[in-house]
Structure formats: structure tokens, C-alpha cells
N, C-alpha and C positions, 0 to 999 in steps of 0.2 A: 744779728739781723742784717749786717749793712751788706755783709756776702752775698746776701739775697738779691740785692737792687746792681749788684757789680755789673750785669748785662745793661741795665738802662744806660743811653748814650747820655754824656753830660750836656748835649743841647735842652734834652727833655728835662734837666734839672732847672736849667735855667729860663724855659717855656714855663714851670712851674712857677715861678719864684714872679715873672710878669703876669699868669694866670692870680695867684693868692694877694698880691697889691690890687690890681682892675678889681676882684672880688670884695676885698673892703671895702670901693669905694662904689659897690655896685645896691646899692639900698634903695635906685628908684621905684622897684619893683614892688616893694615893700609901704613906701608913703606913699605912691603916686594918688589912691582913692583917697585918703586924708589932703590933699593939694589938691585935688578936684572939687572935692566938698568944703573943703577949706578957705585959702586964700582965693580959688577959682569960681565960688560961688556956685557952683553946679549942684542940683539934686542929687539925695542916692541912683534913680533911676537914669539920669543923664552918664554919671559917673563912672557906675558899672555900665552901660553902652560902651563907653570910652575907652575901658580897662578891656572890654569883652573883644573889642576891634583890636586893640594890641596884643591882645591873646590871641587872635588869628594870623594876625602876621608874624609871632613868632613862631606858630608851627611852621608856617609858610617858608619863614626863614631857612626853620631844620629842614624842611623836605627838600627846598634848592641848596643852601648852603653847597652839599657835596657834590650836587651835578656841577653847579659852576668850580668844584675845585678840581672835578675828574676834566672838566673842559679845559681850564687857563692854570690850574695850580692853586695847592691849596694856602700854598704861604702867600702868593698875590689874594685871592680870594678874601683869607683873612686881613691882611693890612688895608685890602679895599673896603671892606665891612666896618672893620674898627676904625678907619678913618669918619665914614660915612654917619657911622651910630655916634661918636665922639662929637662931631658938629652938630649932630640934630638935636643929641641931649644938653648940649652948650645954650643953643638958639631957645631952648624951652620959653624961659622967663622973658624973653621978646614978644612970645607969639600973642595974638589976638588966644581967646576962649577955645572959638570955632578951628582957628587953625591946629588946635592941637589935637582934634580927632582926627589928625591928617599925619601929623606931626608925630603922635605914640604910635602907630602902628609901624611906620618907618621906623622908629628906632628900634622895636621890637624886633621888628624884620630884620634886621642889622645884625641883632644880637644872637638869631635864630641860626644866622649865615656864617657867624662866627663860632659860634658853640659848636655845630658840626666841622666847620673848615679846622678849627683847636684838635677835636675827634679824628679827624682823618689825617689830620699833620704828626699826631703822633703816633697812628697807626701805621703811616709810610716810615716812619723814622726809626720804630724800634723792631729789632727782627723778633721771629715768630718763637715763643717760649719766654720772650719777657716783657711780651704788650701786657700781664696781668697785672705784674708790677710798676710799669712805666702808669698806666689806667691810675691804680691807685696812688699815685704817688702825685698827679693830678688831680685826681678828687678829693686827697685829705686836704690840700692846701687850699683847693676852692673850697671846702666846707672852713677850713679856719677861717679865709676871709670872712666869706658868708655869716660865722657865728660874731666875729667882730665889728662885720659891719653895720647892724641897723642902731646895736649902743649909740655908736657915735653919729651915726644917721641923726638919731630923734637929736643928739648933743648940738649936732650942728642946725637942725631946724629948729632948734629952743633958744640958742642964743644967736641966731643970726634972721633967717628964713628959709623957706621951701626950697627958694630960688637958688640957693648955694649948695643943695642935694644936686639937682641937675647939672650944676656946674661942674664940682665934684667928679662925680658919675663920669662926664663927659671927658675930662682931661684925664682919668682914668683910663679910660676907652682909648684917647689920643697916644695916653703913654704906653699901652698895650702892643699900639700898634708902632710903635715907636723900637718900643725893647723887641720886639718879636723881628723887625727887621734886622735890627743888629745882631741877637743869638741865634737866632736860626737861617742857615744858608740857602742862598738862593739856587744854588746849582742842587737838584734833585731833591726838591721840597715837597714836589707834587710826584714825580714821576723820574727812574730816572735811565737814560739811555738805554738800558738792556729790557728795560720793562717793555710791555705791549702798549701799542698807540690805546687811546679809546673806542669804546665800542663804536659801529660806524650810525648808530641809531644816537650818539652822545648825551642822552638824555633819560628820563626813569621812561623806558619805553621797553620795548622789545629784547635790547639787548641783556635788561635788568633782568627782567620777568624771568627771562630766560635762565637767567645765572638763577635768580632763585629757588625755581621748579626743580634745577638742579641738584639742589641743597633741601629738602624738604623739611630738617631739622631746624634750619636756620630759620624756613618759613613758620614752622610751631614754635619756634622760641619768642618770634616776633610776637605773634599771635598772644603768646604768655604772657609775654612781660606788657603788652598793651594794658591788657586788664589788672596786672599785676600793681602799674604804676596808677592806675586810675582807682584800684585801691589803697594802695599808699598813701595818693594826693589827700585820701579824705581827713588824713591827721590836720590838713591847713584850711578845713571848711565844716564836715560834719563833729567831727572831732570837736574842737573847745564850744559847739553847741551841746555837746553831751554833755560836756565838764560841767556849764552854766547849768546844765537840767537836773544836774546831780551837786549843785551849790556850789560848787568851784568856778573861781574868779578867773581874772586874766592870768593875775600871776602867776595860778597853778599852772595856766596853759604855757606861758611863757618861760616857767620852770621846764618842763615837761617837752619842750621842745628846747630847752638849752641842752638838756641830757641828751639827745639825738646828735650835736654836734660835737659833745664829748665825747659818745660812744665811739664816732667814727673815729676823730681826731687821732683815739688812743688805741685801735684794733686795727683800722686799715691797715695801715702797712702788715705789722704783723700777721695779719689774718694773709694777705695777697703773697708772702712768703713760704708761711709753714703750708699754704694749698696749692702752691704756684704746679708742683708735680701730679696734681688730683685731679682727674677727667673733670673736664670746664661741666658737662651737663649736670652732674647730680649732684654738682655743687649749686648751680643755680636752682636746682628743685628745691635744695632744702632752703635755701634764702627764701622762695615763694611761698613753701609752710610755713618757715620761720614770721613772714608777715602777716598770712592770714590767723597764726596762731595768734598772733598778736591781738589782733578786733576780738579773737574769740576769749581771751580773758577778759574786756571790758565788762560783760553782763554780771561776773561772777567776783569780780573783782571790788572794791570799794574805796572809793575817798582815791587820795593821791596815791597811796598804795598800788591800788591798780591800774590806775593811768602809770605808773611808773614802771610797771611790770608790760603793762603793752607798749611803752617807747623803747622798752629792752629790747623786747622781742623783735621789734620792728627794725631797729637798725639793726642787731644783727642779721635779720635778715636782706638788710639793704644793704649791708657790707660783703654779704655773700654774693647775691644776683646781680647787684649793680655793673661792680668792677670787669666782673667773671663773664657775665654775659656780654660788655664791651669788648674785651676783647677777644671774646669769641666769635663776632657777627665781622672783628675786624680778618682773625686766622682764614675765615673761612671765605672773604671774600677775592674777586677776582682782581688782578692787579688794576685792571681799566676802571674798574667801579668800586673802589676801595670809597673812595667820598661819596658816591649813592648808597652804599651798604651802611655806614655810618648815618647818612642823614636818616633812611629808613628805622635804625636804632633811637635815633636821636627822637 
């Protein structure tokens, strides 16, 4: 399998390795409504306002992130971002109540501008026929973190407090941006001399549209996976309401959603290899069945059993669409808006 990954450059090895650290330590996201309701005193209704406002500034995030990376660079972009999210989630446990529905949505935003500026740093870096493996080799190590991190999340807000998650979190974020300066070069991070200046509109305007209308497929795949992913999401909202209405507890949910970061842990790579030569589109098709096959075993299914058979189906098909579609929206976009095409994905 390793012949497979021999095109990815060793910077993106080691963009991973600072991606899957920041990842462990990224679990605000995770306790923040329990610290609102918590130690912060806030209602449910207060809480989720709270949570709902940092859920807009992170899309906010993803939709600029890539302009400002096609404008100044995406390796500046990101170390700006990661700097910025690192102090704000540092300052948490300072802040007044009130200041922090000021305060999560900034960090969110941070994290938004980072996640796409991460997305188009490795699409300018890796040439075209081994973004699908460079993609996954990124997203298995975020999803390890990810599975590691909230353990040790709840660990650390059991024997210390809340306030030591944001901490965490934050010098995470500092060290991201830290390691990312040192492995990854400054000289053509974003662009690099032979390439085209930016669009002269430098922003999701006119010059984007344009590139997209171009690409029609790209604009149906968008289209797709919107609704694709707003299916998906419901594993972390409808979903373990189902479980409760059919007598399963937390753990089953918690079980049930460890096996998703199994799945991937142990298929991605391999799966982004033995397909890496298979037309990007009908591999993303079948991930999108593969997910809605997924919901459609619940009815028919019973007990853990069948929750276990829908997280199957589900991340295989989030192993297929996810990767495959990334780096499909990155092949097909234009050198000037390589970071808008990514945010648009994002």
C-alpha cells in the first residue's frame, strides 16, 4: 500500500502529523454546551443561541477562509487563523458570560478559515492524480485525533475543569500554527510564480461564478453533497434520538459512533489507493447510496444490530464521497481560485 501514497510530497506528511496532534486536542466543540450549561450557568435556550452563533461563524469561516488564501496565501492565511483561534480559545475562562457569545463565534470563525486555508494548502501542494491520497491521508489522522480526543476531553474536565479544555484546545491551535510554519515553505504555499495572478474581481464574485458555470459538474456535485452532508450530520442529532425511542442508551450511541472512526481509521488509506485510478464521479455516487442506504436500514433493522449496520454503511460511504469529492472540486478548479473552490466544498 505504501507505493500508493509515493506521489504525496513529504511536507503533506508532516502537515498531517500537526493536523492529527491540534485534532486531539480539538474537543471544544464537543463540551462547549455542557460549559455553558455547566460551570457558565446559562439555560438550554441561552446555550444553544450560543452554540447556534458559533455555528455561523464557522461556516462564515469556510466560505472566506479560501478567498483570503487565493488573495495573501494560504500558508499566511492559515498561521493567521491559527494564531487568532489559539488566543481566543486561550482567553475563554477570563471572559465575562456575555462576552463569550462574542468570543465562540470568533473562534469558530478561525477554525472555519483554517479548515479551508488546511484544504487548499494541500491542494496547491500536491500535483494532480495524488490529491485523492494526499485528502485521505489528512482525513484519517484528523478522524484519529478526533476519536481520541473527547476521552481525554471529558478526563481532563473530570479531574481538573472546563477551563483546561479551552486551554488545551488553544495551545493546540498555537502549536498548529507553529509546526505549520516550520514544515511547510513559505515560497509557493499559496501560488507559485508560473501560476496566474488572481481573479481581477479577488473575491467569490464574478470571476468564481464564472469558473463554475464552466464546470457544471462541479456545480451538481456541490449541489450533492450539500444535501448529502446534511444527511449525514443527522447521525449527531436525529440519530441517538432514535436510538432513545427504540430503548438504547448513550452508550449504544457512543459505541455506534466509535465504529465510524474505526471504520475510517482502517479503510481510508486503502480504499483512496485501490480507487486512486477509478473516475472521481461514480465513485462519489456510490458513497452518496452507500449513505442513504444507510438511514434506510434503520426501520428494518433492530436493537444495536441495526444501528451497527447503518454506521457501516455510512462510513463506507463517507470514505468514498468525502475524500474523492475533495479532491475532485480541488483537480477541477482554477489556479486563481483553488482556495474559493475548496471553501465552496468546505
Amino acid at each position: 500500500m505504501a507505493q500508493g501514497f509515493k506521489d504525496v510530497p513529504r511536507v503533506v506528511w508532516l502537515l498531517a502529523a500537526g493536523v492529527f496532534v491540534n485534532a486531539v486536542v480539538s474537543f471544544t466543540f464537543v463540551f462547549v454546551f455542557l460549559y455553558l450549561t455547566g460551570p457558565r450557568g446559562l439555560g438550554a435556550a441561552q446555550a444553544g443561541l450560543a452554540t447556534g452563533i458559533g455555528g455561523i461563524g464557522l461556516v462564515a469561516g469556510n466560505f472566506t477562509g479560501g478567498w483570503y488564501g487565493d488573495r495573501f496565501g494560504h500558508r499566511r492565511v492559515l498561521l493567521a487563523a491559527s494564531a487568532a483561534g489559539g488566543l481566543t480559545l486561550m482567553s475563554f475562562p477570563l471572559m465575562s458570560t456575555a462576552g463569550l457569545y462574542a468570543a465562540l463565534p470568533l473562534a469558530q470563525y478561525a477554525s472555519g478559515v483554517v479548515r479551508a486555508a488546511n484544504s487548499a494548502l494541500v491542494a496547491v501542494t500536491v500535483p494532480e492524480g495524488a490529491r485523492r491520497q494526499a485528502f485521505a491521508v489528512v482525513r484519517c489522522v484528523s478522524n484519529g485525533g478526533f476519536t481520541l480526543g473527547p476521552p481525554l476531553g471529558a478526563l481532563l474536565a473530570t479531574w481538573f475543569s472546563y477551563d483546561w479544555l479551552f486551554v488545551a484546545d488553544g495551545l493546540g491551535t498555537l502549536f498548529f500554527a507553529l509546526w505549520t510554519a516550520r514544515v511547510v515553505p513559505a515560497r509557493g504555499a499559496s501560488r507559485s510564480p508560473s501560476r496566474p495572478a488572481a481573479a481581477p474581481d479577488g473575491g467569490l464574485g464574478r470571476g468564481v461564478w464564472e469558473e463554475l458555470r464552466a464546470r457544471p459538474a462541479v456545480l451538481v456535485l456541490l449541489g450533492a453533497i450539500l444535501v448529502t452532508d446534511l444527511v449525514y450530520r443527522q447521525q449527531y442529532s436525529a440519530f441517538p434520538v432514535y436510538l432513545a425511542d427504540h430503548g438504547l442508551d448513550v452508550r449504544a450511541f457512543g459505541f455506534v459512533i466509535a465504529l465510524n472512526g474505526g471504520v475510517i481509521l482502517l479503510l481510508e488509506l486503502p480504499a483512496a489507493v485501490a480507487l486512486r485510478d477509478r473516475p472521481p464521479l461514480p465513485v462519489i455516487g456510490t458513497g452518496i447510496v452507500l449513505v442513504g442506504a444507510g438511514y434506510a436500514v434503520l426501520p428494518a433493522g433492530t436493537g444495536v444490530a441495526g444501528a451497527v449496520a447503518m454506521m457501516a454503511l455510512l462510513s463506507l460511504g463517507e470514505i468514498l464521497y468525502k475524500t474523492t469529492a475533495t479532491a475532485y472540486v480541488a483537480d477541477q478548479a482554477p489556479e486563481h481560485a483553488m482556495g474559493r473552490f475548496q471553501s465552496l466544498y468546505a
